[in-house]
C-alpha positions in Angstrom: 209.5 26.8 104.5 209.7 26.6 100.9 210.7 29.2 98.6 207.4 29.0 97.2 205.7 30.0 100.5 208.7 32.6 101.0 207.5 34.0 97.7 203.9 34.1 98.5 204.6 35.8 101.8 207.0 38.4 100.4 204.7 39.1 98.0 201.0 39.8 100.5 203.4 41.8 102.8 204.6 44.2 99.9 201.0 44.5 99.0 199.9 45.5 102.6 202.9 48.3 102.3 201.8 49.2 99.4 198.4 49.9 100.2 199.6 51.3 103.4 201.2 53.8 101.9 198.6 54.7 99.3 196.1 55.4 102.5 198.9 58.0 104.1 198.7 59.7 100.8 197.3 63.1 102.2 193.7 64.2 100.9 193.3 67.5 99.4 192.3 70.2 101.4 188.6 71.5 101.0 187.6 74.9 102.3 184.1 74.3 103.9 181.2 76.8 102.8 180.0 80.2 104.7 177.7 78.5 107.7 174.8 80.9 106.8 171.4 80.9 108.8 169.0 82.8 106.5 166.9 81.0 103.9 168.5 83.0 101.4 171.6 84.6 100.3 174.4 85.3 97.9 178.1 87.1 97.8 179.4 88.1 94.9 182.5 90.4 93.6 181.7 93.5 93.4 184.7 94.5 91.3 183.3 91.9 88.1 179.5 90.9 89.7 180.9 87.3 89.6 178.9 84.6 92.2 181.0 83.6 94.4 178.4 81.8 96.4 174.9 81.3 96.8 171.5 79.3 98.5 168.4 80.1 96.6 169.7 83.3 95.0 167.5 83.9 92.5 164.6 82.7 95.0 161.9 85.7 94.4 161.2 86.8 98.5 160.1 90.1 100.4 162.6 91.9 101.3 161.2 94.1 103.2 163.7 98.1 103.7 166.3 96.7 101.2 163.7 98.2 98.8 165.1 101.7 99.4 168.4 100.5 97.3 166.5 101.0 94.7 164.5 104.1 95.3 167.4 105.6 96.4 169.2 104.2 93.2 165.9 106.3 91.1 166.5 109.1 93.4 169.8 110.0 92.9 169.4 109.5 89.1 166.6 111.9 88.7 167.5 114.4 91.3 170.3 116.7 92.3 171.9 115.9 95.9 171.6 119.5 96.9 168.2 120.3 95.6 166.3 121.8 98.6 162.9 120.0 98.6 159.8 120.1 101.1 159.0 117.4 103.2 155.6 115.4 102.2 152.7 114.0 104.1 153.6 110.8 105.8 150.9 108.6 107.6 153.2 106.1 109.5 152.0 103.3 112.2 153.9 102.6 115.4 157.6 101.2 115.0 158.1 102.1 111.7 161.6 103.9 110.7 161.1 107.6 110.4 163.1 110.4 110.5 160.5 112.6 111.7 159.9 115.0 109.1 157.2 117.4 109.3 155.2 118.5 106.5 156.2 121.1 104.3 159.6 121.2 106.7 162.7 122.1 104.1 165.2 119.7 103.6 167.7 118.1 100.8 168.2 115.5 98.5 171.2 114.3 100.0 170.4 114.3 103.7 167.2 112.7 102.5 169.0 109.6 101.1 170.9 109.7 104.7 168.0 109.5 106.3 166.6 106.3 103.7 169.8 104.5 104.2 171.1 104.9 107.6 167.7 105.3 109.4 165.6 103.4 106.4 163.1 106.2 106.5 159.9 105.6 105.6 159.4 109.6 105.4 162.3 109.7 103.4 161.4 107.7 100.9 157.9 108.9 100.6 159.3 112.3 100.1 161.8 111.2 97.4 159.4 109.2 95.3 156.9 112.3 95.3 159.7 114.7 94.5 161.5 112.4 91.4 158.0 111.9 89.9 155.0 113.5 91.4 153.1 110.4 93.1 154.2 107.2 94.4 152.6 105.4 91.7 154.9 106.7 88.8 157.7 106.5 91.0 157.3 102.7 91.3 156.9 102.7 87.8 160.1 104.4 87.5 161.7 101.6 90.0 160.3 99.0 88.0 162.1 100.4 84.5 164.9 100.9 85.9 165.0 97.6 87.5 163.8 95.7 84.0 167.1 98.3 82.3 169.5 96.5 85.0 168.6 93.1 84.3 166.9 92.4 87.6 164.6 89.7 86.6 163.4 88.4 89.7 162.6 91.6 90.7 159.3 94.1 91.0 158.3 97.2 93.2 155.2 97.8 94.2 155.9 100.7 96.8 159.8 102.9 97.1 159.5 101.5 101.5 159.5 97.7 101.5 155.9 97.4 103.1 154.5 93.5 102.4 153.6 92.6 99.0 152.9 89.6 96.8 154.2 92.3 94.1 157.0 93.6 96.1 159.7 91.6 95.9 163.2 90.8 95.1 166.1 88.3 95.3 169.7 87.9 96.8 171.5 88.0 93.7 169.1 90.9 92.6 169.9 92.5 95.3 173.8 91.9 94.8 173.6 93.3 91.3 172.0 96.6 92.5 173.9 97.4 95.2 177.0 96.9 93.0 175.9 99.6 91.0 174.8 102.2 93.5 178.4 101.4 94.8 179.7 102.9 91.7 178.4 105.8 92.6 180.7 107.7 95.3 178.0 109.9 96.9 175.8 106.7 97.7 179.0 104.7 98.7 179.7 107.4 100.8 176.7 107.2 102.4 176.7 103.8 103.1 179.9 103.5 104.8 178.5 106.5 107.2 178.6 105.3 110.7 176.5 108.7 111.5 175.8 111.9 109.7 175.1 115.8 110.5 172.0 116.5 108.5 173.1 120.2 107.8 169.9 121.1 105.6 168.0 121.1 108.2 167.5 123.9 111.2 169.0 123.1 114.0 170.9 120.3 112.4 170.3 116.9 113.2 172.8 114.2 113.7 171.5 110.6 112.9 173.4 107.2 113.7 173.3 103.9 111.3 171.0 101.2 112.2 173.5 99.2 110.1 175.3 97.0 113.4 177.6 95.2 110.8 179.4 98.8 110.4 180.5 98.1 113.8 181.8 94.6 113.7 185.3 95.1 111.1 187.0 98.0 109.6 186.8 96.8 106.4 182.7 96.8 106.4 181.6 99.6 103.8 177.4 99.1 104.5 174.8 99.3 103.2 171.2 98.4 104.0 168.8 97.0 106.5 166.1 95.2 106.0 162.9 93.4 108.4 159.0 92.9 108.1 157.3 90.2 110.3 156.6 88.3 106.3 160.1 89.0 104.8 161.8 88.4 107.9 165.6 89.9 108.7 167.2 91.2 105.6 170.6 92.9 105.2 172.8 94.0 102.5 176.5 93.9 103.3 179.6 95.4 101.8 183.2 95.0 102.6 186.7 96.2 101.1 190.3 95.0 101.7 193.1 95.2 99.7 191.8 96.1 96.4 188.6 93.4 97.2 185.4 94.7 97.0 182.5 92.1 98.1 178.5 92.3 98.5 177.3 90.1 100.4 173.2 89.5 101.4 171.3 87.5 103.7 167.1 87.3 103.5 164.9 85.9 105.9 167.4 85.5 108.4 165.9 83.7 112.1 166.9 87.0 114.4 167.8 90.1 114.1 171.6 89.2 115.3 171.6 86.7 112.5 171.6 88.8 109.9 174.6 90.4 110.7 176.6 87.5 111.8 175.4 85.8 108.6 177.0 88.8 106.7 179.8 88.8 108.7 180.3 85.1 107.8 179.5 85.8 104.0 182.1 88.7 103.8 184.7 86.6 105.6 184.4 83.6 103.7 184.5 85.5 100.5 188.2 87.4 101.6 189.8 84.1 102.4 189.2 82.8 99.0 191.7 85.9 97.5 195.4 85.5 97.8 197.3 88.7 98.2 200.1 88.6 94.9 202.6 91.7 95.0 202.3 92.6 91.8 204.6 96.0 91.3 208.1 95.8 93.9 209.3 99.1 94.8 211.7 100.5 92.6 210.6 98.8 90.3 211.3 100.6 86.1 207.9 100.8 84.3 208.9 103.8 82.0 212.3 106.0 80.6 210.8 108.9 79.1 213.6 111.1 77.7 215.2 114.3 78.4 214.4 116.8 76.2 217.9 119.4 74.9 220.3 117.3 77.4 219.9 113.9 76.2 219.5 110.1 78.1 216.5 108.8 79.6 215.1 109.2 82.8 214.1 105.6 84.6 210.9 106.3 86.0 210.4 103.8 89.3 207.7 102.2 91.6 207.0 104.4 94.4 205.9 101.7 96.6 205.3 97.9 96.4 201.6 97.3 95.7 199.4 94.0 96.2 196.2 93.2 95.1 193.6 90.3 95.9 193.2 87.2 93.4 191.3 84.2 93.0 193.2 81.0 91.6 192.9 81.7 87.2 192.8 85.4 87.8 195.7 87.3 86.4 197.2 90.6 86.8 197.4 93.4 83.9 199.8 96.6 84.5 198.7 100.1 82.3 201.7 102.4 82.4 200.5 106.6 82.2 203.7 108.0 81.6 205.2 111.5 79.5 207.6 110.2 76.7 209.6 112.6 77.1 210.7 115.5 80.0 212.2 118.5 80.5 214.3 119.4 83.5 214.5 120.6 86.3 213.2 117.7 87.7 213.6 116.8 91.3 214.5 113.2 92.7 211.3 111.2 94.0 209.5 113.9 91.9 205.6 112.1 90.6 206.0 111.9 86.6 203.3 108.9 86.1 201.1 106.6 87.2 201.2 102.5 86.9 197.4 100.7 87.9 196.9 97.4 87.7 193.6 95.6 86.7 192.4 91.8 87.4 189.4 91.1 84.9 189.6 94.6 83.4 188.7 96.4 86.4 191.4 98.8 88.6 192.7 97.0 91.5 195.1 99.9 92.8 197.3 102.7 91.5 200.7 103.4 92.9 202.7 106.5 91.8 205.8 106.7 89.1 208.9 108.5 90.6 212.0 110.7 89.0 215.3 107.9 90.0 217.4 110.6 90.1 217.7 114.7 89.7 217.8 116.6 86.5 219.1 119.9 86.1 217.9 122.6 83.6 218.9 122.4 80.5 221.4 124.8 79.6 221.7 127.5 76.5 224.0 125.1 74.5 221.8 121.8 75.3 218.4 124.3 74.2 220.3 124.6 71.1 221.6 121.2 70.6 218.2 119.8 72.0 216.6 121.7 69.2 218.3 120.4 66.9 218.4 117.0 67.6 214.5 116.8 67.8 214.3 119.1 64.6 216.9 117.6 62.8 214.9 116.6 59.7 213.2 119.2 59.6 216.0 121.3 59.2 217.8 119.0 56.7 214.6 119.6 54.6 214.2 123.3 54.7 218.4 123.7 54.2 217.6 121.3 50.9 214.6 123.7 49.8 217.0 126.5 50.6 220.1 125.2 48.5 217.8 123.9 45.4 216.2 127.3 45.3 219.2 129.3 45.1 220.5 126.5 42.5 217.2 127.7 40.6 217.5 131.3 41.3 221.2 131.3 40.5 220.5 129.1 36.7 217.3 131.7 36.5 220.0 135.2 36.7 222.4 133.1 34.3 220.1 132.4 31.4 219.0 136.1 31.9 222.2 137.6 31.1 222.9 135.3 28.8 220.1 136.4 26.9 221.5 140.1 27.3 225.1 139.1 25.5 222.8 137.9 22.5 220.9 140.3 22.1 
């Protein structure tokens, strides 16, 4: 064989290596999408309101009960929880959500809104809108404004229940955006994470369990609302928190009624796995050395424990310090002198306590003194120089006095 042939063939089998190897090369790693069912939904953060995914989000559908977010959003602006209020006339067809009220029966704000969100009272919410504004109709002009103030733009009321409407609809991401703000509110979270509730207004008291099945399938799963006409479908609004991470999920016109929740489940899920748990603060850690007031030195001021919070790839982590500049003892070992909380996007991700490293005794007579000093030190340099230069004054003052005595 020649050397040119040698060549030729050294050269075609380094090329097959070559490409070979190139084809090994592994491929990136793609985490595939939340498998949702329902023609509709979103999840956002509900820490910043950032989409984190969505299908036809800002789709205008019914939405049938979710509704009530925002009548009991109205509600709990313009009433007081623990207002006692009389139970309206409700005309109500069969299998429709009611808590039962009878007319004129006495019963509060708050247990009210329990009723709306974990039964989805129709009664409820015929109640409320009456009691905020006097009829329906300037309630649902109230839910509109206060729907046009939050930006909702595929959005409009046309009853506080959810019944069908052309002009009764909303959207997933709508939808998101409201529920993140009622979740600022911690009576309405409060609600929403309610597996069941004693209705204490009311005589006897009633206890009444959530319709809400996603409470029941993970810890984590803070609520909120269900949602289903035969038009509109199954709706459900879903919250979850872990670690800091606070997602809303929502599914609309989902196939079955077990859909809904499994599509929320999936949402919620999906949306976790996409955080990465950093430690942020180690235990021990020195954030702050206030010091000691009349003894002198610094007192380190430590992590109490190590705290992690939840962030997406580009996020970073900011650490605000809430600590006294200076103490005074006795001061205990371990004893809470601060705080440290640390924010992602501006927002508080967690808060862990600021600990005393060591014991510090009460100051003593001599370190009162000398700690008096110390701080006052100018102070005192100033008023001993006013002191000196006005007996300098005084002193030249009595001299040219007598002086003027011997001449005369």
């Amino acid at each position: 064989m020649s050397r040119r042939r040698v060549g030729v063939l050294l050269a075609v089998l380094l090329a097959l290596v070559f490409c070979a190897g190139a084809q090994a090369k592994p491929r990136k790693h793609h985490s595939p999408g939340p498998r949702i069912l329902a023609k509709s939904w979103a999840l956002i953060d509900g820490r910043t309101g950032e989409v984190l995914t969505s299908h036809a989000g800002d789709e205008r559908r019914l939405v049938a009960s979710t509704t009530k977010l925002m009548t009991a959003y109205v509600a709990m602006k313009d009433l007081p929880l623990g207002k006692i209020v009389e139970a309206q006339p409700f005309e109500y067809e069969f299998g429709d959500s009611v808590m039962g009220l009878e007319a004129g029966e006495k019963i509060s704000v708050r247990d009210l809104l329990y009723g709306l969100i974990l039964l989805s009272a129709g009664d409820a919410a015929h109640t409320l809108a009456i009691e905020a504004a006097g009829t329906v109709k300037k309630f649902v002009g109230r839910m509109n404004r206060y729907a046009a103030a939050l930006g909702l733009t595929n959005t409009h009321f046309e009853n506080p229940i959810g019944l069908d409407s052309p002009t009764n609809y909303s959207s997933a991401l709508d939808l998101a955006a409201l529920t993140e703000e009622l979740l600022k509110i911690p009576a309405f979270a409060k609600i929403a994470d309610s597996r069941e509730a004693v209705l204490r207004s009311v005589h006897p008291h009633q206890r009444i369990h959530s319709i809400n099945e996603l409470l029941e399938m993970a810890p984590w799963v803070t609520g909120v609302k269900t949602g289903h006409t035969w038009k509109a479908g199954y709706v459900l609004v879903g919250s979850g928190s872990r670690h800091g991470i606070r997602l809303i999920s929502v599914a609309i016109d989902a196939p079955t009624d077990e859909t809904r929740f499994s599509d929320n489940l999936e949402l919620l899920e999906w949306g976790f796995r996409q955080y990465h748990r950093v430690k942020v603060l180690r235990q021990g850690q020195e954030l702050a050395s206030p010091s000691i007031r009349c003894s002198g030195g610094e007192l380190p001021l430590l992590v109490a424990h190590p705290l992690k919070v939840g962030l997406r790839d580009g996020q970073k982590p900011a650490v605000e310090v809430d600590a006294p500049r200076k103490v005074t003892g006795p001061i205990r070992r371990g004893a809470r002198l601060g705080t440290a909380t640390v924010t992602v996007d501006g927002l508080r991700a967690g808060t862990v306590a600021l600990v005393a490293s060591r014991s510090i005794p009460a100051a003593s007579a001599f370190d009162k003194v000398r700690g008096f000093v110390g701080e006052h030190l100018l102070d005192l340099a100033i008023a001993a120089c006013a002191i000196l230069l006005a007996a300098i004054l005084f002193g030249r003052t009595v001299r040219r006095i007598r002086n003027r005595k011997r001449v005369q």
